[in-house]
Backbone as a printed PyTorch tensor [residue, N CA C, xyz], in Angstrom:
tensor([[[ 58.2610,  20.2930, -11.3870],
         [ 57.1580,  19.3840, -11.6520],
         [ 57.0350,  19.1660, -13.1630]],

        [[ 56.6850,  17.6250, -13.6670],
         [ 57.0050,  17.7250, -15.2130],
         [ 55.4610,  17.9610, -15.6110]],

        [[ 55.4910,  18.9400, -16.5390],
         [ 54.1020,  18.8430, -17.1980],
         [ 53.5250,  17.7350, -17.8970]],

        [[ 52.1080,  17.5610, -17.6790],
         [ 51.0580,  16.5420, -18.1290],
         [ 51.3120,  16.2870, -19.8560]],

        [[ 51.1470,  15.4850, -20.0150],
         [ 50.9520,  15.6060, -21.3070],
         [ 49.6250,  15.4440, -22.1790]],

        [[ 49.3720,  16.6060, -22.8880],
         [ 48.0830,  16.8800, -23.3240],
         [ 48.2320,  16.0720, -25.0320]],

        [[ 46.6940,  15.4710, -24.6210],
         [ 46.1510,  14.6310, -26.0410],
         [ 45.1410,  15.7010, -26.4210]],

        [[ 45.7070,  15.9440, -27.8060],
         [ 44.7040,  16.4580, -28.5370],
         [ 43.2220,  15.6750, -29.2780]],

        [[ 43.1270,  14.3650, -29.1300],
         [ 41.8800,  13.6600, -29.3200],
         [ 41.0400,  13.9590, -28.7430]],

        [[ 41.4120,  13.9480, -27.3100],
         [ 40.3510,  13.9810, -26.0740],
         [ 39.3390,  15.4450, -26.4410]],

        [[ 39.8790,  16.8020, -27.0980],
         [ 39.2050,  17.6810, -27.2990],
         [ 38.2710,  17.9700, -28.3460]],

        [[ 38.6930,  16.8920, -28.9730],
         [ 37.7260,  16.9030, -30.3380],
         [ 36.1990,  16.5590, -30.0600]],

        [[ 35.6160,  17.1630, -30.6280],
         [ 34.2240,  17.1610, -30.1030],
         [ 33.3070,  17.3660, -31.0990]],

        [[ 33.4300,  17.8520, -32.4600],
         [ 32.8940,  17.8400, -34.0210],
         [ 31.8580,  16.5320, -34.0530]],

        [[ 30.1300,  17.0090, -34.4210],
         [ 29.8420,  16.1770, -35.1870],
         [ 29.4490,  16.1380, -37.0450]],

        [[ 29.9270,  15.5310, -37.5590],
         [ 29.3410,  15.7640, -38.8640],
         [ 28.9800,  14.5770, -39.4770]],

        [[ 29.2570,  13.3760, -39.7070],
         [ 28.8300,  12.0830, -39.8150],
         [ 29.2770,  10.6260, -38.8470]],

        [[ 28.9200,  10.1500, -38.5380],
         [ 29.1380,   9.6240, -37.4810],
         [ 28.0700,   7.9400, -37.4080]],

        [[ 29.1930,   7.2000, -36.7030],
         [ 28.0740,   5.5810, -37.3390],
         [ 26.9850,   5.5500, -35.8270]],

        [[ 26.1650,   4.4090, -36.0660],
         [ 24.9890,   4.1980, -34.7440],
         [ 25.5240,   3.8260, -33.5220]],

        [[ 24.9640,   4.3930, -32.8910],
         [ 25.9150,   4.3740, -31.0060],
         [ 25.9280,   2.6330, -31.0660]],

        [[ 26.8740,   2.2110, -30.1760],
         [ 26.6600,   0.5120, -30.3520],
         [ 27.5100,  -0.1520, -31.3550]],

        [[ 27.7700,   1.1200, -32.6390],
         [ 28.5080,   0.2600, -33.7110],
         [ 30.1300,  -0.1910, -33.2750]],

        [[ 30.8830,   0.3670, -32.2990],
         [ 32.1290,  -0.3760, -32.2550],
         [ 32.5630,  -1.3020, -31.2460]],

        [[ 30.8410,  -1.6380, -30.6770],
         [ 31.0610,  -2.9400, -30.0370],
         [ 30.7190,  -4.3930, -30.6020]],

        [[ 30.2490,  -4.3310, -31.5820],
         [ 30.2880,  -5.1750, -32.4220],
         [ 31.2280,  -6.0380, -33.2350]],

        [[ 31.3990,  -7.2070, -33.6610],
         [ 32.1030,  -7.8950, -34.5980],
         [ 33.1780,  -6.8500, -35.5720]],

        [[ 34.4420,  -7.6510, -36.0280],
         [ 34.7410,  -6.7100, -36.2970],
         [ 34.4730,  -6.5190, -38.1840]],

        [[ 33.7920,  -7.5650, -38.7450],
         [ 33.0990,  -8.2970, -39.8670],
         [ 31.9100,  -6.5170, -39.4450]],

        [[ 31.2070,  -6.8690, -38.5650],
         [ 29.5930,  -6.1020, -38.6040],
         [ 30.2190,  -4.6440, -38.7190]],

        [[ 31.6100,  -4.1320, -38.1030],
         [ 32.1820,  -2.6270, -37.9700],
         [ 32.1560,  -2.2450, -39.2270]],

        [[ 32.7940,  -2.7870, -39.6250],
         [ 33.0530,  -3.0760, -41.2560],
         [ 32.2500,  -2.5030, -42.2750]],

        [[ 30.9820,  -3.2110, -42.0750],
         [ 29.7260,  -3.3700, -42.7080],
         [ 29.1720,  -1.9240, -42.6020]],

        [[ 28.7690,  -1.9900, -41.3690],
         [ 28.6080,  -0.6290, -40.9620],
         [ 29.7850,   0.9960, -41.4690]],

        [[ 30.4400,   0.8410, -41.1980],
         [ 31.6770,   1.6580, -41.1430],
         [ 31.6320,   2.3220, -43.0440]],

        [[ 31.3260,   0.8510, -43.6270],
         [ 31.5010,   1.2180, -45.3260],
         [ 30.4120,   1.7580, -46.1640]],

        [[ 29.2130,   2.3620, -45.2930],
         [ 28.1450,   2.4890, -45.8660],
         [ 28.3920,   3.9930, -46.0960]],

        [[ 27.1890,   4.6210, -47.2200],
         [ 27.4680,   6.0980, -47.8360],
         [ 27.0860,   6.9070, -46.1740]],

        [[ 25.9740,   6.5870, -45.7470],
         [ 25.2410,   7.8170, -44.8220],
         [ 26.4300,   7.9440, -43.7820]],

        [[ 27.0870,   6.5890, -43.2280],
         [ 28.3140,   6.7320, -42.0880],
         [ 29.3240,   7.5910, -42.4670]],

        [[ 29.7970,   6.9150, -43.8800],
         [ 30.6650,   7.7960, -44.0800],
         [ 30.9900,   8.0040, -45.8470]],

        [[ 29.8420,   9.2770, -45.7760],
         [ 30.1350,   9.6300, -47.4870],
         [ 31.0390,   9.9500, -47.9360]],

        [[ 32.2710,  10.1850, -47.2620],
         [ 33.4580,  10.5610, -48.3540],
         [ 34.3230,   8.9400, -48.4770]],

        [[ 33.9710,   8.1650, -48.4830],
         [ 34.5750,   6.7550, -49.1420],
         [ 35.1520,   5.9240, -47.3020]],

        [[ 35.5070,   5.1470, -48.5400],
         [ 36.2310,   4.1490, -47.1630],
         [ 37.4660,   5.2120, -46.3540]],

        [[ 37.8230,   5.3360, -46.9090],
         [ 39.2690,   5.9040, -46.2660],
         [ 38.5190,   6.8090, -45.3110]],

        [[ 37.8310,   7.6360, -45.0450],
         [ 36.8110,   8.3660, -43.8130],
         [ 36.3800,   7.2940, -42.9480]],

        [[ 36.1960,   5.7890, -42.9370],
         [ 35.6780,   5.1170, -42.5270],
         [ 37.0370,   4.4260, -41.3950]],

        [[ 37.8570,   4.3640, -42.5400],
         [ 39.1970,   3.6100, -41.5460],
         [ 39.8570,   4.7560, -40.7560]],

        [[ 39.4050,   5.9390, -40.8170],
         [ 40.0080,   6.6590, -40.0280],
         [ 39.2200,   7.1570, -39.0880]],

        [[ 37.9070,   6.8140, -39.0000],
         [ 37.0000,   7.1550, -37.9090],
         [ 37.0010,   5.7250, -36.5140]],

        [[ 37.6140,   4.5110, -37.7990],
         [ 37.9520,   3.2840, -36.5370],
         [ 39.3180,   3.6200, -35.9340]],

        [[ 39.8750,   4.3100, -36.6280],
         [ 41.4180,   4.4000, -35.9890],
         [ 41.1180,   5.9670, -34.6150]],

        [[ 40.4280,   6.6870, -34.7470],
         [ 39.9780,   7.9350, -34.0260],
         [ 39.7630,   7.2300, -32.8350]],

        [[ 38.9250,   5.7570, -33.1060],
         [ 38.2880,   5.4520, -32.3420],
         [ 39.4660,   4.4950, -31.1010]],

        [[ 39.8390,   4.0340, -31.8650],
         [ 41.1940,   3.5070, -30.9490],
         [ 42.2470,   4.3770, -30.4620]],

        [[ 42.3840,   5.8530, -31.0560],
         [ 42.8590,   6.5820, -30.1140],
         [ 42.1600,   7.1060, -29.5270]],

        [[ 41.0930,   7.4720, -29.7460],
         [ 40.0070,   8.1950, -28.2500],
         [ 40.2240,   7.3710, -26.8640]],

        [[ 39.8050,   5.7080, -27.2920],
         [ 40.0330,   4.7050, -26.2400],
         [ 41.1030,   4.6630, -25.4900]],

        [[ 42.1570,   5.0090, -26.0310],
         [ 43.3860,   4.9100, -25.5370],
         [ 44.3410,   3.5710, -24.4930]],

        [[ 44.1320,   3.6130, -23.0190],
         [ 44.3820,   2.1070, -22.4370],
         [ 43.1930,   1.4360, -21.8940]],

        [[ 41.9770,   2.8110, -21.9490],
         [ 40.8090,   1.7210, -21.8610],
         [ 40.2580,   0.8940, -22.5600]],

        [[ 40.8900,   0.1560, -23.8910],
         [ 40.6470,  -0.7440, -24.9320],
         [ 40.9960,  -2.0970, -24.2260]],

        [[ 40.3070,  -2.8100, -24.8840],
         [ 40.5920,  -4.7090, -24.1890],
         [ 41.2530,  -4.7060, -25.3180]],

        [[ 42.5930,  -6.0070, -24.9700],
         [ 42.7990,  -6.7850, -25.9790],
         [ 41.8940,  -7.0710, -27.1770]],

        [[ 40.4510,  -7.9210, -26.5820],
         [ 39.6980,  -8.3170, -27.4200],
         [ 39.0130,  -7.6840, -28.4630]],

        [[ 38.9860,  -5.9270, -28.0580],
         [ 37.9640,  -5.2040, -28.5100],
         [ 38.9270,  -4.4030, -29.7150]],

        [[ 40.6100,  -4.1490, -29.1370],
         [ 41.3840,  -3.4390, -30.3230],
         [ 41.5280,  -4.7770, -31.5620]],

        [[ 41.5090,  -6.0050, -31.1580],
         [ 41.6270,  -6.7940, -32.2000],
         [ 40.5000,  -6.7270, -33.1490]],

        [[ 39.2600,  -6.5450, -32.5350],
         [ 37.9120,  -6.6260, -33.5410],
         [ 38.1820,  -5.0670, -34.1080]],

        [[ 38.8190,  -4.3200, -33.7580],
         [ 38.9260,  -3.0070, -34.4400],
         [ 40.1840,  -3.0280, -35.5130]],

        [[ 40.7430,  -3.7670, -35.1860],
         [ 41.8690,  -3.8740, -36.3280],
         [ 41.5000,  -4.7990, -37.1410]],

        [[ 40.5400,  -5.6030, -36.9910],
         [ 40.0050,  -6.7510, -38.1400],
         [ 39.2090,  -5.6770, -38.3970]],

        [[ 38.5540,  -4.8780, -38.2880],
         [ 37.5990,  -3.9890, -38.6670],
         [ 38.6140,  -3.0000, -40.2800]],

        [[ 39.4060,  -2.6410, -39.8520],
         [ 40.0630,  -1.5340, -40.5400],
         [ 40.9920,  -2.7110, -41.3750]],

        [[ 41.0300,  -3.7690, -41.2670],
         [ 42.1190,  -4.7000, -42.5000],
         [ 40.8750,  -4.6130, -43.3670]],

        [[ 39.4090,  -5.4630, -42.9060],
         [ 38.6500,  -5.1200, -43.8750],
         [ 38.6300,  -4.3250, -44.9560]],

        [[ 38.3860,  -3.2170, -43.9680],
         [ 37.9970,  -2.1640, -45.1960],
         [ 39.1270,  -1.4020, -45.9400]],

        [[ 40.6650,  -1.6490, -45.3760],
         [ 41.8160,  -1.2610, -46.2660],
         [ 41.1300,  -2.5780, -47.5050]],

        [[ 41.4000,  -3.6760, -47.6900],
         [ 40.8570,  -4.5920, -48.4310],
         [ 39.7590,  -4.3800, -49.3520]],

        [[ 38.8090,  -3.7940, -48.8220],
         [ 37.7380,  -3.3090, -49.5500],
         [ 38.2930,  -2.3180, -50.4670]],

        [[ 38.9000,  -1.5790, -49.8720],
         [ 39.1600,  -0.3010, -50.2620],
         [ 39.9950,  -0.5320, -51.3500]],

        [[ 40.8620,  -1.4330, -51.7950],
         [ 42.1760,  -2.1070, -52.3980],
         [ 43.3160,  -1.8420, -51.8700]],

        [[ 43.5400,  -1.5610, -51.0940],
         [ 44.4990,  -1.0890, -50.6120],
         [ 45.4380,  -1.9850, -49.7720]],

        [[ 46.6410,  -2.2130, -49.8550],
         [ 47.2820,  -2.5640, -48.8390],
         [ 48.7370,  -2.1090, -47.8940]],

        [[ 48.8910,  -2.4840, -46.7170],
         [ 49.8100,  -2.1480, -46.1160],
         [ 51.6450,  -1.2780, -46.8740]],

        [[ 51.7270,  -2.6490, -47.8250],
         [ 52.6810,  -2.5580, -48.4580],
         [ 52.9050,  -2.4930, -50.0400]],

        [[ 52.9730,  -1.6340, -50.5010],
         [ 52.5210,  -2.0720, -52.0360],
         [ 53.9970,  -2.4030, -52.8970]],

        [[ 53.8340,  -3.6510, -53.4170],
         [ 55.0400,  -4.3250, -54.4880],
         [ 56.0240,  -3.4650, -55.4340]],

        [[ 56.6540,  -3.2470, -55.7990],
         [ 56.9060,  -2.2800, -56.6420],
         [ 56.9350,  -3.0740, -58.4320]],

        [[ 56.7250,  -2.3760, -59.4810],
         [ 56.2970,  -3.0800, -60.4290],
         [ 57.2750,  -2.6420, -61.6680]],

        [[ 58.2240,  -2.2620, -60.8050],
         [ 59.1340,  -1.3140, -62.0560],
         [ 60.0580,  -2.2820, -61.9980]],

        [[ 60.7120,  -2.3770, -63.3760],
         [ 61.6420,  -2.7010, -63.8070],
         [ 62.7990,  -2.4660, -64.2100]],

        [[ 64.0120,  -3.0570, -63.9880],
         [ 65.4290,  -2.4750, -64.2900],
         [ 66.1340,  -3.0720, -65.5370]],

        [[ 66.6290,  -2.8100, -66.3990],
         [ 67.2930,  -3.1070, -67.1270],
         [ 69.2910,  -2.4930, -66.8840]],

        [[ 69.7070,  -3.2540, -67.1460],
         [ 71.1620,  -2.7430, -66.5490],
         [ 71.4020,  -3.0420, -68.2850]],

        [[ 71.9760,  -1.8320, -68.3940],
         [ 72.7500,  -1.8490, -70.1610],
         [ 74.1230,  -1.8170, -69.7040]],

        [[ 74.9190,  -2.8980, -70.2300],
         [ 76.6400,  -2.4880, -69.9520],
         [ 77.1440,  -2.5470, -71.3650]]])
């Protein structure tokens, strides 16, 4: 028989800051809003994009289409806010001496 495979999300159960029940059904503009404030999450944005991303793995296949998209417009936000992006340019330069 093949064993189950165990998610370690599902056991997490810690509260220590945490946004208003209701907040990740909302817009993904209002998640945002919410998500970037000090009391939600005082250690900066980056606590914030990783409490929306927790949140899309907690959900797992019970997520709608509609609802992981407002969560990923949620977290481009606030990478954005944050300055941050996906890919960053590189700014160095080469000189070739022959």
């Amino acid at each position: 028989m093949a064993k189950a495979k165990k998610y370690w999300v599902k056991d997490v159960n810690t509260i220590s800051t945490y946004p208003p029940q209701g907040t990740f059904a909302k817009s993904g503009k209002e998640i945002a809003r919410i998500m970037a404030r000090r009391d939600v999450s005082p250690k900066g944005i980056g606590s914030a994009i990783r409490m929306v991303q927790y949140f899309i793995n907690r959900s797992g296949k019970n997520l709608s289409a509609n609802r992981r998209k407002e969560l990923e417009l949620a977290k481009k936000i606030l990478w954005n806010k944050a300055g941050k992006t996906k890919r960053k340019k590189s700014n160095h330069i080469i000189f070739i001496v022959s």
